[in-house]
SEROVO-296296 format. One line per field, with one value per residue: residue number from 1; residue in one letter; x, y, z of N, C-alpha, C in turn. Coordinates in steps of 0.1 Angstrom, whole numbers, padded with zeros to 4 digits. Example, Ala and Ser with C-alpha at 12.3 -4.5 7.8 and 13.67 -1.06 7.14 Angstrom:
// SEROVO-296296
i 1/2;
aa a/s;
nc1 0132/0128;
nc2 -0057/-0022;
nc3 0078/0071;
cac1 0123/0137;
cac2 -0045/-0011;
cac3 0078/0071;
cc1 0132/0129;
cc2 -0033/0000;
cc3 0078/0079;
END
This chain:
// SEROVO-296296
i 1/2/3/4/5/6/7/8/9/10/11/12/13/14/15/16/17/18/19/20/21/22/23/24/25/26/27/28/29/30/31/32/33/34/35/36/37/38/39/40/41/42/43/44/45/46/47/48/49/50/51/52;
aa x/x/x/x/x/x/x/x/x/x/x/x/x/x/x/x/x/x/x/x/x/x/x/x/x/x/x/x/x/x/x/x/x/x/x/x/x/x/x/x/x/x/x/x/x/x/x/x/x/x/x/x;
nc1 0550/0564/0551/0524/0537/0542/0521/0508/0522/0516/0496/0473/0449/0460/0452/0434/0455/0468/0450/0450/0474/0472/0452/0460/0485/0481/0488/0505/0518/0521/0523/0508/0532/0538/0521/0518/0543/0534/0510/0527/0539/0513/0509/0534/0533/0506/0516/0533/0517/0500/0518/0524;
nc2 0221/0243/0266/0265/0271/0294/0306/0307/0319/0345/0349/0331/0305/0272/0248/0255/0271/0241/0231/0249/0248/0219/0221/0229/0215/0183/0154/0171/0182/0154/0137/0128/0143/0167/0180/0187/0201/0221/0234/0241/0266/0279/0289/0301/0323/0334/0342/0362/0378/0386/0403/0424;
nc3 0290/0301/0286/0303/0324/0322/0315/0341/0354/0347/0357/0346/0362/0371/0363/0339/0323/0321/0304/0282/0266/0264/0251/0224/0218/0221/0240/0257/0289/0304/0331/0365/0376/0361/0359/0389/0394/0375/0393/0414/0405/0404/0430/0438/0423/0432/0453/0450/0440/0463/0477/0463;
cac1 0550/0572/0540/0515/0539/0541/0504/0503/0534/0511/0480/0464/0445/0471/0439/0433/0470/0471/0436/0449/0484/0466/0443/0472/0492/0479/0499/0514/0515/0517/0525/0509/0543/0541/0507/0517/0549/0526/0501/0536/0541/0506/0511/0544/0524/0501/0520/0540/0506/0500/0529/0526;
cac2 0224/0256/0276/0264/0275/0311/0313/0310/0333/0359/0347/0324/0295/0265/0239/0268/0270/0233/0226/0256/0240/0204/0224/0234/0203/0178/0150/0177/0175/0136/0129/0140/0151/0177/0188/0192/0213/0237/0241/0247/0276/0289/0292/0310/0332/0339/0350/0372/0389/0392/0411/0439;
cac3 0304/0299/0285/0313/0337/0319/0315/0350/0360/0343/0364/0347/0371/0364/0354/0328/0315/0313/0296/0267/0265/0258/0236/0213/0218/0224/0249/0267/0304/0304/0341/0378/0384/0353/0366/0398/0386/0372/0402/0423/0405/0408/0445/0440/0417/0437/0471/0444/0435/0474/0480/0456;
cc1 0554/0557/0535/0522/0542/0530/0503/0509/0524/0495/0470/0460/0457/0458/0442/0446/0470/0462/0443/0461/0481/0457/0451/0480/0486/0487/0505/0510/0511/0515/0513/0518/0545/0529/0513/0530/0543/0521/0515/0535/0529/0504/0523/0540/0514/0508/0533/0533/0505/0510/0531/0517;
cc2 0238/0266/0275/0275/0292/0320/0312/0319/0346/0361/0347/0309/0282/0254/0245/0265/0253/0230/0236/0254/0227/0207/0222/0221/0194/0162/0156/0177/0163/0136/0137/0147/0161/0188/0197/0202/0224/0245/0246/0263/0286/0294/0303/0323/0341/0351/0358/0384/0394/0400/0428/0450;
cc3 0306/0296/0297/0322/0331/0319/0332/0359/0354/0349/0360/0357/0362/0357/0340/0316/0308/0305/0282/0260/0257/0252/0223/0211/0227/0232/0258/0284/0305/0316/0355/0382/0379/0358/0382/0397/0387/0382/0411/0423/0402/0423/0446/0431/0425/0448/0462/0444/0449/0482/0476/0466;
END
């Protein structure tokens, strides 16, 4: 879960991050709650990007 949320701090789509995460490891992100985790922090990602 830790990578996704890096691939997406660096602005990748969080789908994205978790699909190349569960490429590599497989099981990871079990829950909707781990999912939804991730997408959190593409929203805080984003409105980081929109700031600059």
């Amino acid at each position: 879960m830790i990578a996704a949320r890096l691939l997406v701090e660096m602005g990748m789509p969080a789908a994205q991050a978790i699909a190349q995460v569960r490429a590599v490891r497989p099981g990871a992100i079990e829950t909707q709650a781990q999912e939804r985790h991730v997408q959190t922090h593409q929203a805080l990602g984003d409105a980081r990007v929109a700031r600059k």
